[in-house]
MARBA-3410 file (N, C-alpha, C, O; in Angstrom, 1 decimal):
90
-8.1,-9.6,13.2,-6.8,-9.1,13.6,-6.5,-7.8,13.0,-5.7,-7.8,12.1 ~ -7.0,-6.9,13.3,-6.9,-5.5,13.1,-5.4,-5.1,13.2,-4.8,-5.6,14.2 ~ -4.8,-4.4,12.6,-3.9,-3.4,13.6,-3.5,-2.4,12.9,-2.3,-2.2,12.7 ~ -4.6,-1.4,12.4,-3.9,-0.2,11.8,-5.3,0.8,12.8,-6.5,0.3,12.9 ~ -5.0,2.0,13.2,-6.2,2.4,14.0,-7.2,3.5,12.9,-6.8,4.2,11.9
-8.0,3.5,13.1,-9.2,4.2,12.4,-8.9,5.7,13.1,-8.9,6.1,14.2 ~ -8.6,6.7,11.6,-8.8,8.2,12.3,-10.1,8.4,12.7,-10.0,9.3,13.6 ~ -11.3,8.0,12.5,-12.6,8.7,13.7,-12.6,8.0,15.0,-12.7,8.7,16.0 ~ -12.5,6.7,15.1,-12.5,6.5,16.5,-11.5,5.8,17.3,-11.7,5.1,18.3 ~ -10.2,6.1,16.7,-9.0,5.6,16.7,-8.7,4.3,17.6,-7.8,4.2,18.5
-9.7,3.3,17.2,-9.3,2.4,17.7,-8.7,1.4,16.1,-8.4,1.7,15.0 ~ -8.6,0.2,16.6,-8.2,-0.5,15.4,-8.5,-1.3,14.7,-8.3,-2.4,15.0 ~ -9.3,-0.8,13.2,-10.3,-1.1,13.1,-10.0,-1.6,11.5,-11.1,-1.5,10.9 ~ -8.9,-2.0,10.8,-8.7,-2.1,10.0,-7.6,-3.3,9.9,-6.8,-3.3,10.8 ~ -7.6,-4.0,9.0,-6.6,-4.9,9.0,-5.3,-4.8,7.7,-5.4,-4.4,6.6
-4.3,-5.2,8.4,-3.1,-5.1,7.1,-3.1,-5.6,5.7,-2.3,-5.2,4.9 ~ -4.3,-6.8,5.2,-4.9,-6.8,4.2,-5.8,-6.4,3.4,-6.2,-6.9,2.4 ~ -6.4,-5.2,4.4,-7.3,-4.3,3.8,-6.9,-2.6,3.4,-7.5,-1.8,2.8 ~ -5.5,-2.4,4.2,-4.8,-1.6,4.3,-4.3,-1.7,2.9,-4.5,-0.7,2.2 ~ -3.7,-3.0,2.5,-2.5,-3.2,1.2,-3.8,-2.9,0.0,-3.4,-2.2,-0.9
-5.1,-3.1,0.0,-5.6,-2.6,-1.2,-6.5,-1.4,-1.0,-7.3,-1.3,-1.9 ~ -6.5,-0.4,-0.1,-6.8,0.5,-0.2,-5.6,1.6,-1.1,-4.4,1.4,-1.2 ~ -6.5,2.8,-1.7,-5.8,3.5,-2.8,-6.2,5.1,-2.4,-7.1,5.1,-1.6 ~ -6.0,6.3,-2.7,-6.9,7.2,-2.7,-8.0,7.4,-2.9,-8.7,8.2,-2.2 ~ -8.5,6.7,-4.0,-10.2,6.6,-4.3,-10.9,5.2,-4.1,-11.9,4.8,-4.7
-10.2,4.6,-3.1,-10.6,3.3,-2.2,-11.1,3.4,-1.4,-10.3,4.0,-0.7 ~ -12.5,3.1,-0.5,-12.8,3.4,0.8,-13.1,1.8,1.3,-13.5,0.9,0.6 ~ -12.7,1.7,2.7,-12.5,0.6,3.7,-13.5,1.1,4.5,-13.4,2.2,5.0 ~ -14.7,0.2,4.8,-15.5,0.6,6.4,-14.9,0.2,7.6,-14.8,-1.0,7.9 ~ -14.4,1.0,8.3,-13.6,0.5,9.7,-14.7,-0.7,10.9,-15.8,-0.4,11.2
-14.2,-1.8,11.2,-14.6,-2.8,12.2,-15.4,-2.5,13.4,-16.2,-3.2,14.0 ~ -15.0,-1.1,13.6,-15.2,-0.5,14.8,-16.0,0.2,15.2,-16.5,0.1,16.3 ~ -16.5,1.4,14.1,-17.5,2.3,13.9,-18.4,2.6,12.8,-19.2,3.5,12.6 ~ -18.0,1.4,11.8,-18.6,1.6,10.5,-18.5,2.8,10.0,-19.4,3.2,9.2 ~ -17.4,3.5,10.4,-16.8,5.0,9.4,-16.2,4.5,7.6,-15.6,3.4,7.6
-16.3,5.0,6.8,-15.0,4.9,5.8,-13.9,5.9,6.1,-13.9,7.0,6.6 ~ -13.1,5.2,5.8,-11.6,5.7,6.2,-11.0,5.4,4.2,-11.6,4.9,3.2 ~ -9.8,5.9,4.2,-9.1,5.5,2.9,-6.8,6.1,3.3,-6.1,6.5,4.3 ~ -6.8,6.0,2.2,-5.4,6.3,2.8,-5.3,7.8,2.0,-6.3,8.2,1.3 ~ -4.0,8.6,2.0,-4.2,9.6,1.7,-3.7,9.8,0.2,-3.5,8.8,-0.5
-3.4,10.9,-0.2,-3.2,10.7,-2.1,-1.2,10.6,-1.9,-0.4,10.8,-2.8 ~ -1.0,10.4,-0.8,0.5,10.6,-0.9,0.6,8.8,-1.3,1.5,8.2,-1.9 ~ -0.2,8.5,-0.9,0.0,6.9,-1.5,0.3,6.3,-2.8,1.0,5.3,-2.9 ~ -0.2,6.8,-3.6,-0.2,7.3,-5.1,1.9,7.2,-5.3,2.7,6.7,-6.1 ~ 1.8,7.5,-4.8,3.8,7.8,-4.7,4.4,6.1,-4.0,5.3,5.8,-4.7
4.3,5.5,-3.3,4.6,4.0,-3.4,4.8,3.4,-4.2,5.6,2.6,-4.1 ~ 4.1,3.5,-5.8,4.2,2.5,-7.1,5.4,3.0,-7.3,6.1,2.0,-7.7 ~ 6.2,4.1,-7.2,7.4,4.3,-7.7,8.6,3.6,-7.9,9.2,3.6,-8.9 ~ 8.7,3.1,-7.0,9.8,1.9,-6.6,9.2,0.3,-7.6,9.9,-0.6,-8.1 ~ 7.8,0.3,-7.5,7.6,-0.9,-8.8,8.0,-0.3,-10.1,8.6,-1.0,-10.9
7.6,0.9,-10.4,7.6,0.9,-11.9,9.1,1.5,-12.1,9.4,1.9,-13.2 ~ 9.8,1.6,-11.0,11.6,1.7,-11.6,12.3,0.3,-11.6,13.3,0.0,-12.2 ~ 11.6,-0.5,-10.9,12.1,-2.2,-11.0,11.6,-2.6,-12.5,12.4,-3.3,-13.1 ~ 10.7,-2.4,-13.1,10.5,-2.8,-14.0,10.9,-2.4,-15.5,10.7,-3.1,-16.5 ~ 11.5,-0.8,-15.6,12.0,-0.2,-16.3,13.5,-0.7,-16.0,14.2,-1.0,-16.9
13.8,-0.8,-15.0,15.4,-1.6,-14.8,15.3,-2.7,-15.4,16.4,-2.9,-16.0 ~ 14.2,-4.1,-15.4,14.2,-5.3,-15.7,14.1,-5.0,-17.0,15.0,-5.8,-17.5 ~ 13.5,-4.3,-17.9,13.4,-4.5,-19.4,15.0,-4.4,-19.8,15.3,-5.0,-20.8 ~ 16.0,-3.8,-19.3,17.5,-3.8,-19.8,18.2,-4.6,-19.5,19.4,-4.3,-19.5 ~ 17.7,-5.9,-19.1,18.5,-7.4,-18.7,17.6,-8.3,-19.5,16.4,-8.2,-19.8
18.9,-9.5,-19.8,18.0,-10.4,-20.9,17.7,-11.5,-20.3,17.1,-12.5,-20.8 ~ 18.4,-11.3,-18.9,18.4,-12.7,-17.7,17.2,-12.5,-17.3,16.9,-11.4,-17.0 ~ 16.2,-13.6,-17.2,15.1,-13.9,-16.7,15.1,-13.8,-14.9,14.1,-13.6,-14.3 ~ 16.6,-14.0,-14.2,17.0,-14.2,-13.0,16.5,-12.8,-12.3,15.9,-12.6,-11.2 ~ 17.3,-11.9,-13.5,17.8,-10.8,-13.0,16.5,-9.8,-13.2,16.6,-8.7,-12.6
15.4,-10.0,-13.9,14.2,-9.9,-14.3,13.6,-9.4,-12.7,13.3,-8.4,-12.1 ~ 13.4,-10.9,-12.5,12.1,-11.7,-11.5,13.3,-11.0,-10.1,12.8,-10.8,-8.9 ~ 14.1,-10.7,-10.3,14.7,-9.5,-9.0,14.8,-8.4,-8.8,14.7,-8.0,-7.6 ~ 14.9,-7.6,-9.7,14.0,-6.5,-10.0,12.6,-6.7,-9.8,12.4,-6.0,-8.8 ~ 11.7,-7.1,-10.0,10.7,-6.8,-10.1,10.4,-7.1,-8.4,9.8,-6.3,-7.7
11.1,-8.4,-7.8,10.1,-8.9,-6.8,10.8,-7.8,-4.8,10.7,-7.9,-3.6 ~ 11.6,-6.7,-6.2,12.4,-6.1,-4.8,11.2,-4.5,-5.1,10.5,-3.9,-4.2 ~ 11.3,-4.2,-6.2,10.4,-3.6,-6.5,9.0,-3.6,-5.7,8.6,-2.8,-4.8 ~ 8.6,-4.6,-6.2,7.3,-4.9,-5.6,7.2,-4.5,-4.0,6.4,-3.7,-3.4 ~ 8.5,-5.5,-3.2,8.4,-5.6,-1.6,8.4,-4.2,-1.2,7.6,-3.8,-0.4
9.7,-3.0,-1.8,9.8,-1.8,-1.3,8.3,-1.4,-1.5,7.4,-1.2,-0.6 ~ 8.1,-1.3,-2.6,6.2,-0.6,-2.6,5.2,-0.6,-1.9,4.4,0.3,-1.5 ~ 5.3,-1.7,-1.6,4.5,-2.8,-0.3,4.5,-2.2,0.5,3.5,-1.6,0.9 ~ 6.0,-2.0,1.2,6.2,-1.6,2.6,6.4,-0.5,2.9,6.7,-0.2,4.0 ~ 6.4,0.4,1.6,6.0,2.3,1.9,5.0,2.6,1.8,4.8,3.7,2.2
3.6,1.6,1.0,2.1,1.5,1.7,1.7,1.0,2.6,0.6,1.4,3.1 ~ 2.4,0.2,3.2,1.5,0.2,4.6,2.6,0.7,5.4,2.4,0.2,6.5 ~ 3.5,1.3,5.5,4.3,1.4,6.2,4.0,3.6,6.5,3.9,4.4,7.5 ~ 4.0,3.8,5.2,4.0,5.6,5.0,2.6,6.1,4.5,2.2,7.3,4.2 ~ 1.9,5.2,4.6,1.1,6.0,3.9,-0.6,5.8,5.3,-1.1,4.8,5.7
-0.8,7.4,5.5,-1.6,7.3,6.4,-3.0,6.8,6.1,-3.4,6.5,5.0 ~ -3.8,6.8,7.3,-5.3,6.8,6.8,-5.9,8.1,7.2,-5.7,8.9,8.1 ~ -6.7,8.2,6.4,-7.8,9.6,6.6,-9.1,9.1,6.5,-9.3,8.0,6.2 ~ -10.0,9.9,6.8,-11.0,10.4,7.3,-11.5,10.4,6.1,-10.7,10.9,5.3 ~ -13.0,10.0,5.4,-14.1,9.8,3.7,-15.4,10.3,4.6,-16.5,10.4,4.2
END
């Protein structure tokens, strides 16, 4: 169940859980052409939103208020990696 498309033969050749652990210095072989593909270094910039949930959570002593920060954190990060961050061409 592919659905992100491959820059060399732009068909779709990658899946949304191979997408979430690719990194800049990550390569994925696409399904389709056996290219490596990777995402680009703007990706690198998604953890942002985790590591401000978690500098927010260290100034609460509520375990509640913790595990909320972090798990909103997490979701935004998530979904400015697969959501913003392209694939390119290895």
């Amino acid at each position: 169940m592919s659905q992100f498309n491959c820059p060399h033969c732009n068909k779709k050749g990658i899946t949304l859980w191979a997408k979430m652990w690719l990194g800049s210095g990550v390569l994925k072989t696409c399904t389709c052409c056996d290219k490596k593909e990777s995402v680009s270094n703007k990706a690198t910039f998604a953890i942002i939103p985790m590591l401000f949930s978690v500098l927010m959570a260290q100034k609460s002593d509520m375990v509640l208020v913790k595990s909320i920060f972090f798990m909103s954190g997490l979701l935004v990060s998530i979904v400015i990696h697969i959501k913003m961050t392209s694939l390119v061409m290895k």
